[in-house]
C-alpha positions in Angstrom: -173.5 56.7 -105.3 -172.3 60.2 -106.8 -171.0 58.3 -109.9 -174.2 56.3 -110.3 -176.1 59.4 -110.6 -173.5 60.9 -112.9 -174.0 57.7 -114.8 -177.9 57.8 -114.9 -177.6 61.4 -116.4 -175.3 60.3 -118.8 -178.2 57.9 -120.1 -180.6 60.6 -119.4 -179.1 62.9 -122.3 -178.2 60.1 -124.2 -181.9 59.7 -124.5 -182.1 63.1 -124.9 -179.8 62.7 -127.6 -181.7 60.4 -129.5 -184.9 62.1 -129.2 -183.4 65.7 -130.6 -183.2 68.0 -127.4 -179.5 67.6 -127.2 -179.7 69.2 -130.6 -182.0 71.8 -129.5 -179.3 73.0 -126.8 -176.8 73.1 -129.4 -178.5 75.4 -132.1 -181.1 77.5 -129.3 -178.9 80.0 -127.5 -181.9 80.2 -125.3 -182.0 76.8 -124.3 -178.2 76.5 -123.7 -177.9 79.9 -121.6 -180.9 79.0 -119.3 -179.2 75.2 -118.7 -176.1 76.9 -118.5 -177.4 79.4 -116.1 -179.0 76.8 -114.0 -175.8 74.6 -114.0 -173.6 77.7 -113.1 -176.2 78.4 -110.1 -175.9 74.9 -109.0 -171.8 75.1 -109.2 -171.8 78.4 -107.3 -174.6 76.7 -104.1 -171.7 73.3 -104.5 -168.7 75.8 -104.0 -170.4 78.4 -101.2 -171.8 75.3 -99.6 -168.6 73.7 -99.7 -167.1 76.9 -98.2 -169.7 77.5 -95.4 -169.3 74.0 -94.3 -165.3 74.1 -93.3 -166.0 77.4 -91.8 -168.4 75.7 -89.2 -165.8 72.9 -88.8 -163.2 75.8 -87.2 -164.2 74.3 -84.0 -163.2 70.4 -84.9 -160.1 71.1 -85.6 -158.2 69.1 -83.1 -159.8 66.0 -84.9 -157.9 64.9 -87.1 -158.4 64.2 -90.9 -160.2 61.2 -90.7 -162.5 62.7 -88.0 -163.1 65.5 -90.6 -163.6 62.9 -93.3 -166.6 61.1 -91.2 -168.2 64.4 -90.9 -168.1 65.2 -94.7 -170.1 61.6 -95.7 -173.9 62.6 -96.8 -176.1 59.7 -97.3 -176.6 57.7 -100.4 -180.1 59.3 -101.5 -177.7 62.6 -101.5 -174.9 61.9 -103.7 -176.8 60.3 -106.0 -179.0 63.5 -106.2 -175.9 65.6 -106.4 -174.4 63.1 -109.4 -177.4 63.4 -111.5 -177.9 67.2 -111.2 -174.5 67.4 -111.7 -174.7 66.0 -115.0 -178.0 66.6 -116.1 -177.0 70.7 -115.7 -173.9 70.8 -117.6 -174.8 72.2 -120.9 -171.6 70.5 -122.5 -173.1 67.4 -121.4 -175.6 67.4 -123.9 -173.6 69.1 -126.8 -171.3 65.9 -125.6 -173.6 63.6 -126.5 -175.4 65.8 -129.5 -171.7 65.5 -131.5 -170.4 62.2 -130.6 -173.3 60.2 -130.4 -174.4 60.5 -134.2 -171.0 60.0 -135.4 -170.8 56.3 -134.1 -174.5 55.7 -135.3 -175.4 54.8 -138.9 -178.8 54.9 -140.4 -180.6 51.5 -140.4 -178.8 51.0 -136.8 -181.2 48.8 -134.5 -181.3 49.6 -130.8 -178.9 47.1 -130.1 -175.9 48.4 -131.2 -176.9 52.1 -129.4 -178.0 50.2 -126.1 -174.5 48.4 -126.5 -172.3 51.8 -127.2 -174.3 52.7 -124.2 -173.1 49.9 -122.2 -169.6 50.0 -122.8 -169.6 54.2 -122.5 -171.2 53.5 -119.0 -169.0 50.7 -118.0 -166.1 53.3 -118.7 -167.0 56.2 -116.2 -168.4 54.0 -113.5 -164.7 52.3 -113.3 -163.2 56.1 -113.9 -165.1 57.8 -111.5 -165.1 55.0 -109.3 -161.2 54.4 -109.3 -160.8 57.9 -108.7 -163.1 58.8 -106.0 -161.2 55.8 -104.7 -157.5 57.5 -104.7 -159.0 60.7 -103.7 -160.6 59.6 -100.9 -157.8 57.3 -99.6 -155.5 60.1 -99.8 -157.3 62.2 -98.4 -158.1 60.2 -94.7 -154.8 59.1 -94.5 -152.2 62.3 -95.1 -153.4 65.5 -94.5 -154.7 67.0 -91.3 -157.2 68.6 -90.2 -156.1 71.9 -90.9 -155.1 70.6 -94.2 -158.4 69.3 -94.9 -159.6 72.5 -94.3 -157.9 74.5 -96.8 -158.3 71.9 -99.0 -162.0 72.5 -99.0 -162.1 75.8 -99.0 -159.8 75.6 -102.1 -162.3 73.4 -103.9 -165.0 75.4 -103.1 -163.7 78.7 -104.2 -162.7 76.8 -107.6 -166.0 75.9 -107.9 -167.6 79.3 -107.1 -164.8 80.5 -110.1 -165.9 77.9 -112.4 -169.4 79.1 -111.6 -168.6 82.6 -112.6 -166.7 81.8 -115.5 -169.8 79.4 -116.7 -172.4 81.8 -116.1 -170.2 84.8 -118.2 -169.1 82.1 -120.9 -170.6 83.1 -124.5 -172.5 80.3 -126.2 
């Protein structure tokens, strides 16, 4: 559910593309510092969130990965939440699709062509994301211990704290 949202802010700046406010976060340093703020605020909650949670797991330890893994599912409404603001607050998103869009579009273009470039770009990072999650996840519940798990987490949550930092001091 995580990719679909990642998916449906993909066609949310895609839109935003097309109607010029991708454009606006590439030429306003205003703009792109604020969504940049905001997505370096909502990296830094993911990572100390992230972090917070394992330390309350101390006590589960004699679980087992895969016992660790059922407690880590949130519900569908979540991820898909998460996927979108995920997306939708990553300033390069935009630029993304303010640069690369245009250069596959020609003037006198109808819809169809965009809504099929669309299609296929879609079609490409629900298999990615998908396939991946996948590997990741499989790996994950069958391998590692508890203990493992653990540090694992608390790895990827002080990464994201760092990319949060490094975001949020990054000049435009």
């Amino acid at each position: 559910m995580s990719t679909f949202g990642i998916a449906v802010g993909s066609l949310m700046w895609a839109t935003a593309a097309i109607l010029g406010v991708a454009v606006l976060l590439e030429r306003s340093a205003l703009a792109f510092t604020f969504f940049k703020l905001a997505g370096a605020a909502y990296l830094g909650y993911l990572g100390l969130r992230t972090i917070i949670g394992t330390l309350k797991d101390k006590g589960a330890a004699g679980e087992g990965a895969a016992g660790a893994a059922s407690r880590d599912q949130i519900d569908d409404g979540l991820a898909f939440k998460h996927g979108i603001l995920n997306n939708l607050l990553n300033p390069k998103a935009g630029a993304i699709f303010a640069t690369a869009l245009p250069q596959f579009v020609n003037r006198g273009d109808g819809p169809f062509r965009l809504a099929l470039m669309m299609v296929a770009y879609e079609a490409i990072l629900l298999v990615w994301l998908n396939v991946y999650g996948c590997v990741v996840s499989r790996a994950r519940q069958s391998w590692i211990s508890a203990r493992a798990h653990r540090f694992m987490e608390r790895t990827t949550g002080a990464v994201l704290v760092a990319l949060a930092a490094r975001l949020a001091l990054e000049h435009p």
